[in-house]
VOVOPA-515631 format. One record per residue (C-alpha): residue number from 0; residue in one letter; x, y negated, z. Coordinates in nm, 2 decimals. Layout:
N
[marse NUM a [X Y Z]],
...
END
This chain:
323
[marse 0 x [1.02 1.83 -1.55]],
[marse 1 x [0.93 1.66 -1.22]],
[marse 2 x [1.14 1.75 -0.90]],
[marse 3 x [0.99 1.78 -0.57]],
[marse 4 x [1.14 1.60 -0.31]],
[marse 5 x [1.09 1.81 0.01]],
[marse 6 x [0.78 1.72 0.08]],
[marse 7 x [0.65 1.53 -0.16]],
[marse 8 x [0.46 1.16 -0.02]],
[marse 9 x [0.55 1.21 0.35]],
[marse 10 x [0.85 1.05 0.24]],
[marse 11 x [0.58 0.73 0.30]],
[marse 12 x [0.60 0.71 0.67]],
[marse 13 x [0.98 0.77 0.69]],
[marse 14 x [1.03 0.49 0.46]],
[marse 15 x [0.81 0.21 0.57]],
[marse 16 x [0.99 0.30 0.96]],
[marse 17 x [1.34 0.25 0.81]],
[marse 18 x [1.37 0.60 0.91]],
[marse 19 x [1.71 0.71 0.99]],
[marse 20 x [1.57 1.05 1.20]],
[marse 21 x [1.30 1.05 1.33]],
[marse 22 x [-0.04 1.55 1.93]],
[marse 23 x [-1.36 1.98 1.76]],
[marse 24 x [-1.54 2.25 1.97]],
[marse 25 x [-1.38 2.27 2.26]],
[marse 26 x [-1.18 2.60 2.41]],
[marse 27 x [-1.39 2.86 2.15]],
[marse 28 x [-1.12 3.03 2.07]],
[marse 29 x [-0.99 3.38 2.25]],
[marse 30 x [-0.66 3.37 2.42]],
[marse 31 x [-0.38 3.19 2.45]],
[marse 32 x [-0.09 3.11 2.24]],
[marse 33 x [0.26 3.25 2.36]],
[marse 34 x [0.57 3.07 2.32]],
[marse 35 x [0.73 3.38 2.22]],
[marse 36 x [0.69 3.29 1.84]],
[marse 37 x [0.50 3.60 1.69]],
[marse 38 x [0.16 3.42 1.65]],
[marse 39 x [0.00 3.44 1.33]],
[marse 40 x [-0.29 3.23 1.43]],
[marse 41 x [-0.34 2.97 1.69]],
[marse 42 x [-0.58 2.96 1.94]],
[marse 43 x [-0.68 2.82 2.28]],
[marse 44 x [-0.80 2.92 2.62]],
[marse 45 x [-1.14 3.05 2.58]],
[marse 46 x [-1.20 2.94 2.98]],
[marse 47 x [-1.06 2.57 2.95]],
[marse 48 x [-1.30 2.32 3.08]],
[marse 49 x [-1.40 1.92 3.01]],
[marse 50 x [-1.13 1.77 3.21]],
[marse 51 x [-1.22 1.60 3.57]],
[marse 52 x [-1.23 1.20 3.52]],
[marse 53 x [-0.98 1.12 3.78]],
[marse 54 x [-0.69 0.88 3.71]],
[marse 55 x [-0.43 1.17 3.71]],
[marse 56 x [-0.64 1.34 3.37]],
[marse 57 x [-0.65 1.01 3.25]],
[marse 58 x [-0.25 0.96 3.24]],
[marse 59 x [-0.21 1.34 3.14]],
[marse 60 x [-0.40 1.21 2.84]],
[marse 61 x [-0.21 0.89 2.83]],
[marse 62 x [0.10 1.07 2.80]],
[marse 63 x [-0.03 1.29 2.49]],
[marse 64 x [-0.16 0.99 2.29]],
[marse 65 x [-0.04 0.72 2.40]],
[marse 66 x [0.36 0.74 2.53]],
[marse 67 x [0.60 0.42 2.49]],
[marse 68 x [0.82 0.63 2.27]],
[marse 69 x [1.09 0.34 2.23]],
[marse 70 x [1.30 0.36 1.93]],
[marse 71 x [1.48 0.12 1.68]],
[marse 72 x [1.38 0.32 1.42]],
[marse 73 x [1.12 0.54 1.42]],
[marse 74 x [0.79 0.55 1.56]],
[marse 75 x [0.80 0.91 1.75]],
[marse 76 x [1.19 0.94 1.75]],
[marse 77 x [1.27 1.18 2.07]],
[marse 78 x [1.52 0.95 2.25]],
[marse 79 x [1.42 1.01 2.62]],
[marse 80 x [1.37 1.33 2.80]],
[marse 81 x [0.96 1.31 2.96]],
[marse 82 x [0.67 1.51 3.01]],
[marse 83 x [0.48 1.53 2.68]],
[marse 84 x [0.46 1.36 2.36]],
[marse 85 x [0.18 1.27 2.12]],
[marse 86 x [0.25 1.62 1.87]],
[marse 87 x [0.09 1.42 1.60]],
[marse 88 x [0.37 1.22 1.57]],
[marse 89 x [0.61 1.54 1.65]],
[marse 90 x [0.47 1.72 1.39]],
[marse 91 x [0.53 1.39 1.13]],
[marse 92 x [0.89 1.37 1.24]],
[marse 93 x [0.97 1.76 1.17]],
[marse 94 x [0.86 1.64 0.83]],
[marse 95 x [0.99 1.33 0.80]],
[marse 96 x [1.40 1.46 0.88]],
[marse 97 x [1.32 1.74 0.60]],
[marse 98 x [1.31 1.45 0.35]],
[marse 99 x [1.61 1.30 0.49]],
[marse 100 x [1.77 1.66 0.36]],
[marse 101 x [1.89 1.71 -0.02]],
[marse 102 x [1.61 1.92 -0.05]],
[marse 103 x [1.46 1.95 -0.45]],
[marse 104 x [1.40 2.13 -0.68]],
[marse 105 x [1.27 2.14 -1.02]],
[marse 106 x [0.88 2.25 -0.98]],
[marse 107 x [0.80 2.33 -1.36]],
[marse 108 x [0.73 2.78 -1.36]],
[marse 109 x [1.04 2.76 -1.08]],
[marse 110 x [1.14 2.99 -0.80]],
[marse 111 x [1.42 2.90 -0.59]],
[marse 112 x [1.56 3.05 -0.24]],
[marse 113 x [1.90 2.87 -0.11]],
[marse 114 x [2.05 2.73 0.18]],
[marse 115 x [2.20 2.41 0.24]],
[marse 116 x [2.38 2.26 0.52]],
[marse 117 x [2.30 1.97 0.73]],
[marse 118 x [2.45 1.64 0.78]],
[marse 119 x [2.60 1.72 1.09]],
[marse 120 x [2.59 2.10 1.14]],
[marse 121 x [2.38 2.40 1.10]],
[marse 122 x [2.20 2.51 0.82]],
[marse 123 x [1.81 2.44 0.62]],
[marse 124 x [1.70 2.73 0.43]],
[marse 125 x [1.41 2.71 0.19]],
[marse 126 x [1.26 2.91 -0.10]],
[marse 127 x [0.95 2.89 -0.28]],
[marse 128 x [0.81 2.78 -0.64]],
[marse 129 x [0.59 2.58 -0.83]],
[marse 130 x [0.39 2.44 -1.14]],
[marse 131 x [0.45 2.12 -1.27]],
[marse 132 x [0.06 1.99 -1.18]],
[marse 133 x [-0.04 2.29 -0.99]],
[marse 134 x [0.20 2.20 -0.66]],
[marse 135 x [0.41 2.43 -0.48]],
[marse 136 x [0.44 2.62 -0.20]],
[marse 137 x [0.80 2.60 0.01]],
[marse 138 x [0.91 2.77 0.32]],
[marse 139 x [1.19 2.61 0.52]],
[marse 140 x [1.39 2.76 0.80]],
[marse 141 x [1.62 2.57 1.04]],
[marse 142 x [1.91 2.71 1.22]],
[marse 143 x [2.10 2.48 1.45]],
[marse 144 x [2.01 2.17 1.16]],
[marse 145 x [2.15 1.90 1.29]],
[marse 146 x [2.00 1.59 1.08]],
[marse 147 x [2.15 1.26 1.20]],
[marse 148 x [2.14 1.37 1.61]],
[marse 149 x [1.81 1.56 1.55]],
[marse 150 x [1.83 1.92 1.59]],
[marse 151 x [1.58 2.17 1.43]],
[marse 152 x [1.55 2.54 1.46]],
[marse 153 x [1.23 2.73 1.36]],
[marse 154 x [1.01 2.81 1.02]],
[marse 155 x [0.79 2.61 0.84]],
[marse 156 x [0.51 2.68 0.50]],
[marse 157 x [0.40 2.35 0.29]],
[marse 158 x [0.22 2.38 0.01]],
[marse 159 x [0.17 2.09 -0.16]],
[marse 160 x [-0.09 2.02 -0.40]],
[marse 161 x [-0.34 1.75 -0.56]],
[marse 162 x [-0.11 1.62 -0.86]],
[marse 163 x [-0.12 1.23 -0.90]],
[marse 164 x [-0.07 1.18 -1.29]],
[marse 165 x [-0.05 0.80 -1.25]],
[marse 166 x [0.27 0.83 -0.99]],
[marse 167 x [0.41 1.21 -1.09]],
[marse 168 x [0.32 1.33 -0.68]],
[marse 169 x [0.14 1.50 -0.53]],
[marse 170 x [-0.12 1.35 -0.21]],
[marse 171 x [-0.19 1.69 0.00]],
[marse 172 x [0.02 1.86 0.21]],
[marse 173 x [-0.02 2.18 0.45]],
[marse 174 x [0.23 2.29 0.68]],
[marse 175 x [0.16 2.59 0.91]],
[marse 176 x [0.42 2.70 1.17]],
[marse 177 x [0.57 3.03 1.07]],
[marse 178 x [0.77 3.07 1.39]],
[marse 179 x [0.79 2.85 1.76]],
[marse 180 x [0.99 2.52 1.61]],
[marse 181 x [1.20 2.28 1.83]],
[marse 182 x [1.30 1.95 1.76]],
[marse 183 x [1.57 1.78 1.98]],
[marse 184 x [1.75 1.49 2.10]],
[marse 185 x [1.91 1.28 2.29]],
[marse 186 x [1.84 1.53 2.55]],
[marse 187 x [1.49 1.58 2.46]],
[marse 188 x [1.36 1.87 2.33]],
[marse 189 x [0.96 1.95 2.19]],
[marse 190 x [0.85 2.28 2.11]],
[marse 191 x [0.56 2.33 1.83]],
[marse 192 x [0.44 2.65 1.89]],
[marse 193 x [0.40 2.92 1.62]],
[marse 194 x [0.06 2.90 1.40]],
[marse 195 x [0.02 2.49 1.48]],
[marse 196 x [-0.11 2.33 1.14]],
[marse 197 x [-0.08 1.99 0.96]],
[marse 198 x [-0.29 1.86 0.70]],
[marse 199 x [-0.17 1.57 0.50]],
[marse 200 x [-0.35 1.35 0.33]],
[marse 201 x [-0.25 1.05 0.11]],
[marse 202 x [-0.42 0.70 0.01]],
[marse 203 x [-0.41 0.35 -0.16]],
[marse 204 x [-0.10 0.51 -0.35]],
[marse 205 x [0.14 0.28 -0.45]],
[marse 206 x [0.43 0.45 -0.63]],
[marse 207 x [0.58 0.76 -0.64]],
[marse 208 x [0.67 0.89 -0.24]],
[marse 209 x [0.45 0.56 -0.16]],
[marse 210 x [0.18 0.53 0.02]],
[marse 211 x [-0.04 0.31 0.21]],
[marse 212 x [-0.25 0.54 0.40]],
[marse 213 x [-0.26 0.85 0.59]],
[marse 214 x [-0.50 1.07 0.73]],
[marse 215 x [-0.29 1.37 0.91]],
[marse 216 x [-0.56 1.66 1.06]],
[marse 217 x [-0.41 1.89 1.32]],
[marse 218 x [-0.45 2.15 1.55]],
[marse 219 x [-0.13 2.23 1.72]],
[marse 220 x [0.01 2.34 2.08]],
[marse 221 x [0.34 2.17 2.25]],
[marse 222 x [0.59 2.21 2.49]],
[marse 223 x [0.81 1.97 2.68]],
[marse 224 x [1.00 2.02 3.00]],
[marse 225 x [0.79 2.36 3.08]],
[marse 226 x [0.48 2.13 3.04]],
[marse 227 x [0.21 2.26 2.77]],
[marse 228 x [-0.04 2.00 2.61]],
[marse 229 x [-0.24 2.03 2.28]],
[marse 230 x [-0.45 1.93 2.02]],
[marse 231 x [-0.75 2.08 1.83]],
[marse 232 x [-0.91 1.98 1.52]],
[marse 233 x [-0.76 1.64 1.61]],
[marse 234 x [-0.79 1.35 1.29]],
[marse 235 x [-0.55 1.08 1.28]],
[marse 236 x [-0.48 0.78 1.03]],
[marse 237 x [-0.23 0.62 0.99]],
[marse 238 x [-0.22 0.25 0.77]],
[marse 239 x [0.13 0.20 0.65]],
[marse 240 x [0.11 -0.15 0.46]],
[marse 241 x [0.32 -0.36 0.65]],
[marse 242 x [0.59 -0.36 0.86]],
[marse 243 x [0.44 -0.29 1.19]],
[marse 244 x [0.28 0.09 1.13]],
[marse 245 x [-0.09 0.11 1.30]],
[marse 246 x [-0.24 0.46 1.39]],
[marse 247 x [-0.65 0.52 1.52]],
[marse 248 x [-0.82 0.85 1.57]],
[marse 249 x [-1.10 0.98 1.52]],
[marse 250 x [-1.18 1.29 1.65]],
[marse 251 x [-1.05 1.59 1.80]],
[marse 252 x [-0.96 1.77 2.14]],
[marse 253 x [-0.67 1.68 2.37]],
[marse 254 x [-0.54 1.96 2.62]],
[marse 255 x [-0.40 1.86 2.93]],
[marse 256 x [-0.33 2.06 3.23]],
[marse 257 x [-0.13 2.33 3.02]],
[marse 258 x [-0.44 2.42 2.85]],
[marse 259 x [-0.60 2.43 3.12]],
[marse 260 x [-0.89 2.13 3.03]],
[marse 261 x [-0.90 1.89 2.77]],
[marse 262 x [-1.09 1.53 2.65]],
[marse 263 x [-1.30 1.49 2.37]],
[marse 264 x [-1.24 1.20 2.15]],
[marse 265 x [-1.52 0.94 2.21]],
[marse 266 x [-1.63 0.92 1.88]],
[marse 267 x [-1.89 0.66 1.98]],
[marse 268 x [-1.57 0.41 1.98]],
[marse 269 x [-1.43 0.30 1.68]],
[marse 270 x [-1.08 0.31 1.75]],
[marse 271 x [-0.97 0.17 1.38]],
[marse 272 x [-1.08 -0.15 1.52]],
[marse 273 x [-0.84 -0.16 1.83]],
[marse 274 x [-0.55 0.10 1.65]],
[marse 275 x [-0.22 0.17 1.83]],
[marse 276 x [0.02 -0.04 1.66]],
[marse 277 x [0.38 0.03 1.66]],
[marse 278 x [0.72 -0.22 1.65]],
[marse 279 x [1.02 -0.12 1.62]],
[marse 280 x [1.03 -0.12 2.04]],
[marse 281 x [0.78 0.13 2.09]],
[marse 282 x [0.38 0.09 2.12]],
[marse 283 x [0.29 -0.24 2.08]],
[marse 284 x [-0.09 -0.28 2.14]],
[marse 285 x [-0.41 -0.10 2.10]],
[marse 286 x [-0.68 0.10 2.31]],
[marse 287 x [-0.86 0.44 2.23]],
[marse 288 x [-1.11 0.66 2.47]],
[marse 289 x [-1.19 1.03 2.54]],
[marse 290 x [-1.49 1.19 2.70]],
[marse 291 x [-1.47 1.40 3.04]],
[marse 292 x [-1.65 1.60 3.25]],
[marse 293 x [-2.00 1.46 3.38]],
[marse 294 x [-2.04 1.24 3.18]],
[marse 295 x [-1.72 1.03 3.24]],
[marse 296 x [-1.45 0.84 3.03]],
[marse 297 x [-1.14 0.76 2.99]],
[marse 298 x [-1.00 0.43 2.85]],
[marse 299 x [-0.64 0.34 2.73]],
[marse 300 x [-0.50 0.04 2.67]],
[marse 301 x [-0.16 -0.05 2.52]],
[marse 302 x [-0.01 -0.44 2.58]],
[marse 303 x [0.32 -0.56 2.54]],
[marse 304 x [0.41 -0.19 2.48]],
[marse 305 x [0.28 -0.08 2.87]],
[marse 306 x [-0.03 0.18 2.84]],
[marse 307 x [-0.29 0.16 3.17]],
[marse 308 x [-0.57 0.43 3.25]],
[marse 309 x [-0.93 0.33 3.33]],
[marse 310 x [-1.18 0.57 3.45]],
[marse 311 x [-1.54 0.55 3.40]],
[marse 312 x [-1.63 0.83 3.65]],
[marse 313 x [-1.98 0.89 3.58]],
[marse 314 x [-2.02 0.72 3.19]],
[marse 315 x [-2.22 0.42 3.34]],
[marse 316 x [-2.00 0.17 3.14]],
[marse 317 x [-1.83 0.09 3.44]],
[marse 318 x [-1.46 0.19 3.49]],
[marse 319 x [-1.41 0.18 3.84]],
[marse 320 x [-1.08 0.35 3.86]],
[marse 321 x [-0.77 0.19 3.75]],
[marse 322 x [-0.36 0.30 3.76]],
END
């Protein structure tokens, strides 16, 4: 019989971090998602439009995608109070703390519902069951869980599936958002709201909870300090074979504004080629670009772990605005 561990391979990014705790068609959907928790679904404004290319978009975006989240361990930890965060890497640290929890069970034909206490305080709940090859399906609740001086409180489904014979995992994961979930620290707190989703995908396997790839697909809406941002349809990968963690994208929405407008990813750039690369300072290097309104673009560049905006105002190729 094979135990699952949490969460299965997003164990990866947590590991290669020395992890000791550690965001498509634009604005179709109807109505807005309330922080009040009692979504079943997600969904955007219906009335959001391309955003304006003017430097103050551009570092709205900046501070989605591209924030010098400094840490010594991890590359998202929430150490600093600020504006927004990237919720990709949000989303991957919720998951990442669940594995630092004695979380497992035996997955053969099993059903399980318990709760557990945290390292230091507060409780993790989680029932579910599982096949041996099939993959399972676990629902975690937080309540005050205080993992290492990062607080969670909220509700959480993964279902795991796509058994590896070779390495005894599994290389699929989907988490949905049962309930509005915070994660907080240092003073910091991030709000994923309820219905936000995670896709997890797992490559170039190289043992069991190992991995050297990632590609994490989202759609998911965020709140720090009163300010909303989001993501929609948003594809992220994530190469984890050596010591300094890179990350590109390569498609999605960004919502700035509170939902108001958002950026397309450029998809004309190939971002793999120039990814964000992480140390254990912060954002080391990198640059990615988004599409705006009339045509216009927005470029960010990461050196010597300081992101700068540059505006291409009409999409001539010509960025004539700079921070």
């Amino acid at each position: 019989m094979k135990k699952i561990k949490s969460i299965g391979l997003n164990i990866t990014l947590a590991a290669t971090l020395g992890l000791t705790g550690c965001g498509g068609g634009g604005g179709s959907s109807s109505g807005n998602s309330s922080s009040s928790g009692n979504n079943s679904n997600l969904s955007f404004p219906s009335n959001a439009v391309s955003a304006t290319p003017t430097i103050e978009n551009g570092e709205k975006v900046k501070d989605v995608v591209a924030k010098n989240q400094k840490t010594a361990y991890s590359i998202n930890s929430i150490d600093t109070p600020s504006s927004s965060k990237n919720v990709a890497l949000v989303m991957q640290e919720i998951t990442n703390v669940t594995n630092q929890i004695n979380v497992q069970f035996y997955a053969l034909n099993e059903t399980i519902n318990q709760t557990e206490s945290c390292s230091d305080g507060g409780t993790i709940s989680y029932s579910g069951s599982g096949s041996d090859t099939g993959g399972a399906t676990i629902t975690y609740t937080f309540n005050n869980c205080n993992e290492y001086g990062v607080i969670l409180n909220g509700k959480f489904l993964a279902k795991m599936s796509n058994y590896n014979s070779t390495y005894d995992d599994y290389t699929t994961l989907n988490v949905t958002y049962l309930s509005d979930t915070t994660v907080s620290a240092s003073g910091s707190t991030v709000k994923i709201y309820s219905g936000s989703t995670e896709t997890l995908n797992f490559t170039n396997i190289t043992g069991y909870g190992s991995a050297n790839t990632l590609k994490m697909t989202l759609s998911a809406i965020e709140e720090v300090n009163s300010i909303i941002s989001g993501q929609k349809d948003s594809v992220y990968y994530f190469d984890l074979s050596s010591s300094q963690p890179k990350m590109y994208q390569t498609a999605g929405k960004i919502y700035i504004n509170n939902l108001d407008s958002y950026v397309d990813y450029d998809t004309s750039y190939d971002m793999s080629q120039t990814p964000f690369i992480f140390n254990y300072s912060g954002l080391e290097s990198g640059e990615a670009r988004y599409i705006m309104a009339n045509g216009g673009k927005a470029k960010i560049i990461a050196e010597s772990g300081q992101s700068k905006v540059y505006i291409d105002t009409d999409g001539d190729g010509i960025y004539e605005l700079s921070e």
